[in-house]
C-alpha positions in Angstrom: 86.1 94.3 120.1 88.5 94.8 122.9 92.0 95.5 123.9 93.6 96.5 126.9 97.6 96.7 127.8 98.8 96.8 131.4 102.6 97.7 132.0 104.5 94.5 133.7 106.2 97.3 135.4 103.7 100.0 136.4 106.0 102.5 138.0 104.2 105.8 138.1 100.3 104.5 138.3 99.9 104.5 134.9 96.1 103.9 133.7 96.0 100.7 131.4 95.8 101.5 127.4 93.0 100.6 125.8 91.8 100.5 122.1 93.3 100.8 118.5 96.9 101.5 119.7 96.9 98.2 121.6 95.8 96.9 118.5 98.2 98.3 116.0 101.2 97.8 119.1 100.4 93.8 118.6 100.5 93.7 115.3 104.2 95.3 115.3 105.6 92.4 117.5 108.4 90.3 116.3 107.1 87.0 118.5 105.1 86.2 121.1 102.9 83.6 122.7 99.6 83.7 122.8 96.7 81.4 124.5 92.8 82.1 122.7 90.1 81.8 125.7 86.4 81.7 123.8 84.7 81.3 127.4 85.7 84.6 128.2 83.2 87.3 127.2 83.5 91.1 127.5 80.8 94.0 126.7 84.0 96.7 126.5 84.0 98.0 123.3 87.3 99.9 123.0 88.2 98.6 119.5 86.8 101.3 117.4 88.2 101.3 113.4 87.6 98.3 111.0 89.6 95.7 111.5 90.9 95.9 107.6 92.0 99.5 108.5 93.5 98.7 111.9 95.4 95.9 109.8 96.8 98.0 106.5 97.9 100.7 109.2 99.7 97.6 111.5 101.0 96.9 107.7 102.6 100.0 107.2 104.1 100.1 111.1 105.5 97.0 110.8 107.4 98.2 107.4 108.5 101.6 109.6 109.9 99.7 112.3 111.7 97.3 110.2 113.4 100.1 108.2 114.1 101.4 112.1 115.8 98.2 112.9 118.0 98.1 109.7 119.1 101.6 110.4 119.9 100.4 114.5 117.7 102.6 116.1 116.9 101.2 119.7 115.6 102.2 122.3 118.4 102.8 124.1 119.8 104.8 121.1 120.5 108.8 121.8 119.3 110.7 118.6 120.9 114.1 117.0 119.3 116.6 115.2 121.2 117.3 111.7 120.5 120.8 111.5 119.4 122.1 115.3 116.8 124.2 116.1 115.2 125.0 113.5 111.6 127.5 112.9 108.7 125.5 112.4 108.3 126.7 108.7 111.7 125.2 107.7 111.1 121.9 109.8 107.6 121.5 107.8 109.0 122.1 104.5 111.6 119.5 105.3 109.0 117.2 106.5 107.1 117.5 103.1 108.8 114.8 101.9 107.8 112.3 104.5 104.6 110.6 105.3 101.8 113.1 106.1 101.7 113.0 109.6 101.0 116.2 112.3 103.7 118.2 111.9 103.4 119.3 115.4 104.0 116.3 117.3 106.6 115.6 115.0 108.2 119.2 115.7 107.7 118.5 119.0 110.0 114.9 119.0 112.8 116.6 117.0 113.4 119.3 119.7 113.3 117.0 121.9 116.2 115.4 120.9 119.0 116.6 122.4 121.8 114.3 121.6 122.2 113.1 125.5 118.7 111.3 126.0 118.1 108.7 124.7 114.8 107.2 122.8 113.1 105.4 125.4 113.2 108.7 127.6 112.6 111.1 124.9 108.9 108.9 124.0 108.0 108.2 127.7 108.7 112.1 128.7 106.1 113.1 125.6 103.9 110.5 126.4 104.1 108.6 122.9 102.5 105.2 122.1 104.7 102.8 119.6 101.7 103.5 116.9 102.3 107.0 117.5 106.4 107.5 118.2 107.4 104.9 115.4 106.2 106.6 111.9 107.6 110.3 113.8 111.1 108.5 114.0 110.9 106.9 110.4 110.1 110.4 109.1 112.4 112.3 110.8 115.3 109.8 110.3 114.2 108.9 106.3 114.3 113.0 105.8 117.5 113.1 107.0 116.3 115.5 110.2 118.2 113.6 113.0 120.8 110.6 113.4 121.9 107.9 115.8 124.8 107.9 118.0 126.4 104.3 117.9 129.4 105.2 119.2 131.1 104.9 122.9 128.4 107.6 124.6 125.6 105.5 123.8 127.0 102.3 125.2 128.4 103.7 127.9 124.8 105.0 128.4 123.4 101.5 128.3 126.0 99.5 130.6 124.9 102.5 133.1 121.1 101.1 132.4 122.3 97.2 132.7 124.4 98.3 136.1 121.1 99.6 138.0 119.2 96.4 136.7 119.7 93.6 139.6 119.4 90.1 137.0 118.3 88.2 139.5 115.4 89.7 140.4 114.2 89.6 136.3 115.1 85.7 137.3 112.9 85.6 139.9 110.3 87.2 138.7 110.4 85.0 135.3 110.2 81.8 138.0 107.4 83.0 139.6 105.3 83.8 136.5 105.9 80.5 134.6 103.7 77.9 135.4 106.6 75.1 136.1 105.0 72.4 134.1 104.5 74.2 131.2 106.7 76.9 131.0 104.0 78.8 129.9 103.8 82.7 131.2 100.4 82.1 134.0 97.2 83.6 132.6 96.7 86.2 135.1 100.0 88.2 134.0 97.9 88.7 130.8 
């Protein structure tokens, strides 16, 4: 009846997100650990579609991000447009052989691929939720509208990432989140 995600690293204030997305996002994830509390209660009712709906539809994500993964595209992966700015009319007559999806927002991904930023940027700059950003991508990449750069930019790119990254601090922060005789993840991070 309710879900709510909280950023582990809430940078810019971000409001929690609550809802279907949460939803669909969980249903797309490759592993995780997960700890059922039937004591806990909630009147929230932020869960609005049928769970059999919100299920087909996680169906269908997962199957988009899989085809993601086999063609490499991470997050850290800079995209290029195949044919570059294009008019809207062109892009959407392209885009008629992809899943049916607002051809707006997905306009408005393409141009914003510029061959430098990467994916991770691109989504948090338009303010795109996995449910949302994944089947865009799929479309765009299974239509043949952009690519992805795999080459020395795009590493280069992430060892720039990795350098500003201090490792031990994700160490210390792992240590003080697991519960030491468990190694559990404690229930308040949740």
């Amino acid at each position: 009846v309710h879900a709510c995600q909280i950023k582990v690293l809430n940078i810019v204030d971000e409001k929690p997100i609550v809802g279907d997305s949460v939803l669909l996002s969980a249903l797309i994830w490759q592993s995780g650990s997960f700890c059922f509390n039937p004591e806990r209660k909630t009147s929230e009712r932020t869960i609005r579609r049928k769970l059999e709906v919100l299920l087909l539809e996680g169906a269908c994500l997962k199957d988009y991000n899989d085809y993601l993964e086999s063609a490499n595209v991470k997050l850290t992966s800079v995209m290029h447009t195949k044919l570059g700015p294009i008019s809207n009319e062109i892009f959407a007559d392209k885009m008629s052989a992809g899943m049916p999806i607002d051809c707006t927002m997905q306009k408005r991904v393409y141009d914003s691929f510029d061959g430098k930023t990467n994916l991770a940027d691109v989504i948090h700059k338009l303010g795109l939720l996995k449910p949302v950003w994944i089947p865009i991508v799929f479309n765009l990449l299974s239509c043949n509208l952009i690519s992805v750069e795999h080459g020395q930019a795009a590493q280069k790119k992430i060892a720039e990432v990795e350098r500003i990254i201090d490792p031990s601090l994700i160490t210390k922060a792992e240590r003080d989140l697991t519960r030491y005789e468990t190694g559990f993840l404690s229930f308040p991070l949740f």
